[in-house]
C-alpha positions in Angstrom: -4.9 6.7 22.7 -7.6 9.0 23.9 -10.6 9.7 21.7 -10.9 12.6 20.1 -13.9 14.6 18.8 -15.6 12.6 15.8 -15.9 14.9 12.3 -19.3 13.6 12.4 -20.0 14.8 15.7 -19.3 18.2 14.4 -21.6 18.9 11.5 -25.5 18.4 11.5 -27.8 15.6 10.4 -29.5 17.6 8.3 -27.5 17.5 5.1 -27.2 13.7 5.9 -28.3 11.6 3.0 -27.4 8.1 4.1 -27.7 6.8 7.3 -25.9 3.5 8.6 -27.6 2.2 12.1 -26.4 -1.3 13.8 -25.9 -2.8 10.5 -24.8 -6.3 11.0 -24.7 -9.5 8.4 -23.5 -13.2 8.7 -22.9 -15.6 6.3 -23.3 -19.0 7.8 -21.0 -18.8 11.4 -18.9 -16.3 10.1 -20.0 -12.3 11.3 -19.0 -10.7 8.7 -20.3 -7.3 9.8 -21.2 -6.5 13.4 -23.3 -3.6 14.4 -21.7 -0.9 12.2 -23.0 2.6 12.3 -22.0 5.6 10.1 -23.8 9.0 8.5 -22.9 10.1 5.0 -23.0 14.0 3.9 -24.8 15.1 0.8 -21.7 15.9 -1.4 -19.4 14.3 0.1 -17.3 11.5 -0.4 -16.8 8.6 1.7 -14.1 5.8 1.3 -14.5 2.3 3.2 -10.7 0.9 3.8 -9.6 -2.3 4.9 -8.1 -5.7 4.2 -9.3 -8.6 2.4 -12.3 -9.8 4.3 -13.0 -7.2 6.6 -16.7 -6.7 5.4 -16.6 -3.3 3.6 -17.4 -5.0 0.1 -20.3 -6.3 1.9 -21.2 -3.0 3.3 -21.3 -1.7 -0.2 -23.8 -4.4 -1.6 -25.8 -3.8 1.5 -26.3 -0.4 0.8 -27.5 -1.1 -3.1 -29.9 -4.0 -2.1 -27.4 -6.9 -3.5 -27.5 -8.5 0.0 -30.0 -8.2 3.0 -29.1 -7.0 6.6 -29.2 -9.0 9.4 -30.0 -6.4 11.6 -30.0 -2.6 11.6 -31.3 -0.1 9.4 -30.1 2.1 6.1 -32.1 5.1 5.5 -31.3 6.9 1.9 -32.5 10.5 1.8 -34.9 10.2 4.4 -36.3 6.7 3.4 -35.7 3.6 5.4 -35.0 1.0 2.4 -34.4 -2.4 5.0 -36.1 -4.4 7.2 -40.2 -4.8 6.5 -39.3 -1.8 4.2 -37.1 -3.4 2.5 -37.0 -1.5 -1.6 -35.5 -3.6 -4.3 -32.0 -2.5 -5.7 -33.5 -0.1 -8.7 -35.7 1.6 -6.2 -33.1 2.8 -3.4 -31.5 5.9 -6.1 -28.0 4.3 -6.1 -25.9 3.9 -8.4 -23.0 1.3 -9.3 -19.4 1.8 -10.9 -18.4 -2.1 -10.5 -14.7 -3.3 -10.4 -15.1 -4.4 -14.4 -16.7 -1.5 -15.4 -19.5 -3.9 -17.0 -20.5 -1.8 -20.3 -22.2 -3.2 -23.2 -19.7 -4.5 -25.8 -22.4 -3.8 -28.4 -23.4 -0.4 -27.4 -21.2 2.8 -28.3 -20.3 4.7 -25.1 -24.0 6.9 -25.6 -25.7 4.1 -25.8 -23.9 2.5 -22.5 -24.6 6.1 -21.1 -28.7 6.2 -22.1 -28.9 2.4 -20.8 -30.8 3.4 -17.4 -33.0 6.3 -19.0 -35.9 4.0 -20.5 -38.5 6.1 -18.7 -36.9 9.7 -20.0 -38.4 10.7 -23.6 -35.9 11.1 -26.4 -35.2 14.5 -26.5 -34.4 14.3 -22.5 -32.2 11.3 -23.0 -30.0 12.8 -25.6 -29.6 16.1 -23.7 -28.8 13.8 -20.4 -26.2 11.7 -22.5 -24.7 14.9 -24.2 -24.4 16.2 -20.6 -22.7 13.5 -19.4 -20.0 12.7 -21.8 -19.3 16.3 -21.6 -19.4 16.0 -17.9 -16.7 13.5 -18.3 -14.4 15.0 -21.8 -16.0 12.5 -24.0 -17.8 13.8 -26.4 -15.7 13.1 -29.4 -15.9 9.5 -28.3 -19.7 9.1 -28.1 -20.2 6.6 -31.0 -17.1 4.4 -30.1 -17.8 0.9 -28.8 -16.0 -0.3 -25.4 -12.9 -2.3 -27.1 -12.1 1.2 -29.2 -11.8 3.4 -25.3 -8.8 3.2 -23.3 -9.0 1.6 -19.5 -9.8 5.0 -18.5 -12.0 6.0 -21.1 -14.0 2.9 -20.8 -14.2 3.9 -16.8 -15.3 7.4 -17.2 -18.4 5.8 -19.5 -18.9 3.7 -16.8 -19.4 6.8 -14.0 -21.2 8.8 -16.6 -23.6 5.5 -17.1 -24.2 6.1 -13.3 -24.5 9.4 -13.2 -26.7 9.8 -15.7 -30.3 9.0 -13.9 -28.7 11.2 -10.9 -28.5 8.9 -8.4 -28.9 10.0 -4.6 -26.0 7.9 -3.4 -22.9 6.4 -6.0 -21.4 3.7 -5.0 -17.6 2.6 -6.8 -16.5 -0.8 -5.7 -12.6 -1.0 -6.0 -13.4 1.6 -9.2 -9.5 1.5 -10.2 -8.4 -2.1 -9.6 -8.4 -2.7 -13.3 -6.2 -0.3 -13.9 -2.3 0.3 -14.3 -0.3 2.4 -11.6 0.2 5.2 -13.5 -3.4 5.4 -14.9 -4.8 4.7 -11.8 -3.2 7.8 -10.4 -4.2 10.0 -13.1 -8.0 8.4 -12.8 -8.8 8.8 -9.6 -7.8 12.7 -9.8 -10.1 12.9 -12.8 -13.0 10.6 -11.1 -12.9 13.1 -7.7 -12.8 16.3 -10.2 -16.0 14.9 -11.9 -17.7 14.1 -8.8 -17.5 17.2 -7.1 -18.1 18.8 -10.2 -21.9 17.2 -10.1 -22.3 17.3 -6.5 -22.4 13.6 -6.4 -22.7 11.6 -3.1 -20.2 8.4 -3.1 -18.9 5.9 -1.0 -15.7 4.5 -2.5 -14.3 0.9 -1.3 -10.5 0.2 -1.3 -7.7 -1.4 0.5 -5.3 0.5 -1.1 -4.5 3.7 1.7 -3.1 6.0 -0.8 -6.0 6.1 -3.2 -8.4 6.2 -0.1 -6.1 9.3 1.5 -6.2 11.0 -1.9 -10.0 11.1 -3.3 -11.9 10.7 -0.3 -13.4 13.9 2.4 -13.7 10.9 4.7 -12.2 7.6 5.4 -13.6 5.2 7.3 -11.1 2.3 8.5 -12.8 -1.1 8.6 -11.2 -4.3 10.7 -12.9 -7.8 10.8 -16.5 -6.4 10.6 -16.1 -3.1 12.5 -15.0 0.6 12.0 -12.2 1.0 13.9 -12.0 5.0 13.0 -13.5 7.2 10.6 -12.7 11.1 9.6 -10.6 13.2 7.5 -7.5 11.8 5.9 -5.1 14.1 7.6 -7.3 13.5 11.0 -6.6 9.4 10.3 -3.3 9.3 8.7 -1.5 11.4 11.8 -4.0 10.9 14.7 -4.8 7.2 14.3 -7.2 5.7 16.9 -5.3 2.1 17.3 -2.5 0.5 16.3 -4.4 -1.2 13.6 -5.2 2.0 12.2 -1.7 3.1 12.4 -0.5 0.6 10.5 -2.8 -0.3 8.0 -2.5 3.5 6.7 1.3 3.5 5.4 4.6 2.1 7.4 4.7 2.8 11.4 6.7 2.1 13.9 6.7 2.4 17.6 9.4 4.3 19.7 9.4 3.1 23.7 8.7 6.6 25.8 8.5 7.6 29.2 7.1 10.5 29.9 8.4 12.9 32.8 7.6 16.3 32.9 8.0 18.3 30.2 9.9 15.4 28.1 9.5 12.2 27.1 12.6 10.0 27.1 13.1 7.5 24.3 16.1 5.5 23.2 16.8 8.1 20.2 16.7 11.4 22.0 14.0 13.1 24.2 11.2 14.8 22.7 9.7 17.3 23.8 6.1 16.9 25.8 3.8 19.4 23.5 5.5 17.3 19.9 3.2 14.4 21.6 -0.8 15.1 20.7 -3.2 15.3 23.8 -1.1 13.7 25.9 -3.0 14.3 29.0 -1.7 15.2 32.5 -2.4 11.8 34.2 -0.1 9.9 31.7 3.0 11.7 33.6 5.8 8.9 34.9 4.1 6.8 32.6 5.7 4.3 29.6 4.0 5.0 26.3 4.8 3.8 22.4 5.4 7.3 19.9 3.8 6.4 16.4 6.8 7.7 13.4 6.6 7.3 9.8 9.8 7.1 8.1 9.9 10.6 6.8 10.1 11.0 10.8 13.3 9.1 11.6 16.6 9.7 9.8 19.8 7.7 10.7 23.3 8.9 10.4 27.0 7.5 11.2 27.5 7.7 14.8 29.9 10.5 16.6 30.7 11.9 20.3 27.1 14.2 19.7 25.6 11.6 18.4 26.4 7.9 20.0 25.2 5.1 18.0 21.4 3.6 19.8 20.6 0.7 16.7 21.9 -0.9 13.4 20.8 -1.2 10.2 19.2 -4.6 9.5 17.3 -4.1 5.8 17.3 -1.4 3.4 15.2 -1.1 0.5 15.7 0.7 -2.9 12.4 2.6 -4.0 13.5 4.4 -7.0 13.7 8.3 -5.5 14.9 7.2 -2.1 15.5 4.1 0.4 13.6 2.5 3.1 15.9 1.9 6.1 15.2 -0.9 8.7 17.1 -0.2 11.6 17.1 -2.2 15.2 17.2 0.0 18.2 19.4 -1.1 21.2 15.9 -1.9 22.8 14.8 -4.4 20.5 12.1 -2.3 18.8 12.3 -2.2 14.6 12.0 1.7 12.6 11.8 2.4 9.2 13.5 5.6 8.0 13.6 6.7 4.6 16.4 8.5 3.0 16.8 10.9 -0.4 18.7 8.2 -2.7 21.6 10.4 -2.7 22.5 10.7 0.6 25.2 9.1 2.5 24.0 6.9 4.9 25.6 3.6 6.4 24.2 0.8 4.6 24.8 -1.7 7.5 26.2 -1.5 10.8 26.3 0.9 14.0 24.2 4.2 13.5 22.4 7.4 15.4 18.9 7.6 15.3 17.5 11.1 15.4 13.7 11.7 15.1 12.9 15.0 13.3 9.2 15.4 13.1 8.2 19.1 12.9 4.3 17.6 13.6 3.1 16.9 16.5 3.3 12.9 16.8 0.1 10.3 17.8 1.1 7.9 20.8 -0.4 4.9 22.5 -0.3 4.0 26.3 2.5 0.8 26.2 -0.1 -1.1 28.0 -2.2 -1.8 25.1 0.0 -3.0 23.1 -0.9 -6.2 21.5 0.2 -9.4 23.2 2.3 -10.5 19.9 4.7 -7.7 20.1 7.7 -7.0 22.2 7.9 -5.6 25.7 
């Protein structure tokens, strides 16, 4: 697909705090990073999203001084803090929610909180403490110890703990991993609110796209040791840069396309040319792949209007509504989803209709990768 103007491109370095240039690390043979290279805004918040193994954990302890580049350079409010320069974790101004929270099981949650303010005098560290339990609606829980706070208490003492000696950068490695579904829903709400509510640089790491999508300004997709895209959730979600990123951010599919003219022909109806984002002149008489998400498709009993093009081969139940897998005539696989109270054929012969009212990403047909079907 063709590139499209990077977010970062648009704004100026100047309110840049961190700075990512050619970072690369190996462990033994295996690359585990390769040349990486991104800006972070003073303010804002930046999620790293990926698999298992694709190098953004490593990214993470890189930045905080738990592991040592390579090659390339990170620069922290000015400062370059690798290389010959190299500053030691506790002198870089970061600071670390871990997965585990790691508070003190014999310190009450203001204690936890005034851990990292040694060099503040008394009367300072109790104001900072008061601040931040406040900061995060804890004050009436100030002399509890860890084992008497909720999972989400316990991780709002944890951020506060890090906010406390105001770090320039924050760093929250899989911050709600720990936690139940529900919970984590309601906790990263809370954890964005309280960050932008200090002003607090952060750079999040996930592989789970909905969190990313939801607390992050930015999101920066990461595949075996590269960023394959990074920009605003709405920019990656519906104008992904590759089929990986397409993907990896929710269910897609691929409908065949040819485009002529004004239209572009596909098994389930044409569409028309301006529904297909910047597709350019020169792809005209040209086969291309339409990305749809299942709230795109929707499948209904065949008629005379409407002649059956696939079949139902899977559906799944998902509590509010069901996930369709449906074969076209072509080969290719969609998933549609469906309100759990409609009537829709549950196996067999049915018309596929796709009823975006977006404008729809696409990727030229010969890229695709060498695995899928022609």
């Amino acid at each position: 697909m063709p590139e499209t103007t990077s977010v970062d491109e648009q704004h100026e370095r100047s309110d840049v705090i961190l700075s990512v240039d050619g970072l690369s690390k190996r462990f033994g043979e295996e690359t585990v990073l390769e040349a990486i290279s991104f800006d972070v805004r003073v303010g804002e918040i930046l999620t790293l999203l990926g698999p298992s193994g694709c190098g953004k954990t490593t990214t993470l302890r890189l930045i905080a001084g738990l592991e040592r580049a390579d090659s390339g350079t990170i620069t922290i409010g000015g400062q370059e803090v690798t290389g010959e320069r190299s500053l030691p974790p506790q002198e870089r101004g970061v600071g670390v929610v871990f997965q585990e929270f790691a508070l003190f099981p014999h310190l009450t949650a203001a204690e936890n909180i005034a851990f990292g303010l040694e060099d503040v005098d008394p009367a300072g560290r109790t104001s900072i403490v008061q601040e931040m339990l406040d900061l995060v609606g804890l004050s009436r829980y100030a002399e509890h110890y860890p084992d008497e706070l909720s999972g989400g208490q316990q991780q709002r003492v944890a951020l506060a703990r890090s906010l406390a000696p105001e770090p320039a950068v924050l760093l929250l490695d899989e911050p709600f991993s720990n936690l139940d579904v529900d919970l984590r829903v309601q906790m990263r709400e809370e954890v964005r609110q309280i960050l932008k509510a200090a002003g607090v640089t952060a750079i999040s790491v996930t592989h789970d796209q909905e969190e990313a999508l939801s607390i992050s300004d930015r999101v920066a997709v990461m595949h075996a040791g590269q960023i394959e895209q990074i920009d605003t959730p709405e920019q990656i979600f519906q104008h992904p840069r590759s089929r990986f990123v397409a993907g990896f951010l929710g269910y897609a599919s691929f409908v065949p396309g040819y485009v002529e003219g004004d239209e572009v022909r596909t098994p389930v109806g044409h569409l028309p040319r301006e529904q297909i984002y910047g597709l350019a002149p020169e792809y005209d008489q040209t086969p291309i792949d339409v990305l749809v998400r299942p709230d795109d498709v929707s499948i209904a009993s065949p008629d005379t209007a409407m002649p059956a093009c696939g079949r139902v081969v899977a559906r799944r139940y998902l509590g509010p509504s069901f996930l369709y897998e449906v074969e076209l005539s072509t080969g290719e696989a969609l998933q549609c989803m469906h309100n759990h109270d409609e009537e829709i054929p549950r196996s067999g012969s049915v018309a596929v209709s796709i009823d975006a009212d977006h404008r729809l990403a696409w990727f030229p047909r010969d890229q695709r990768p060498s695995d899928e079907p022609e």
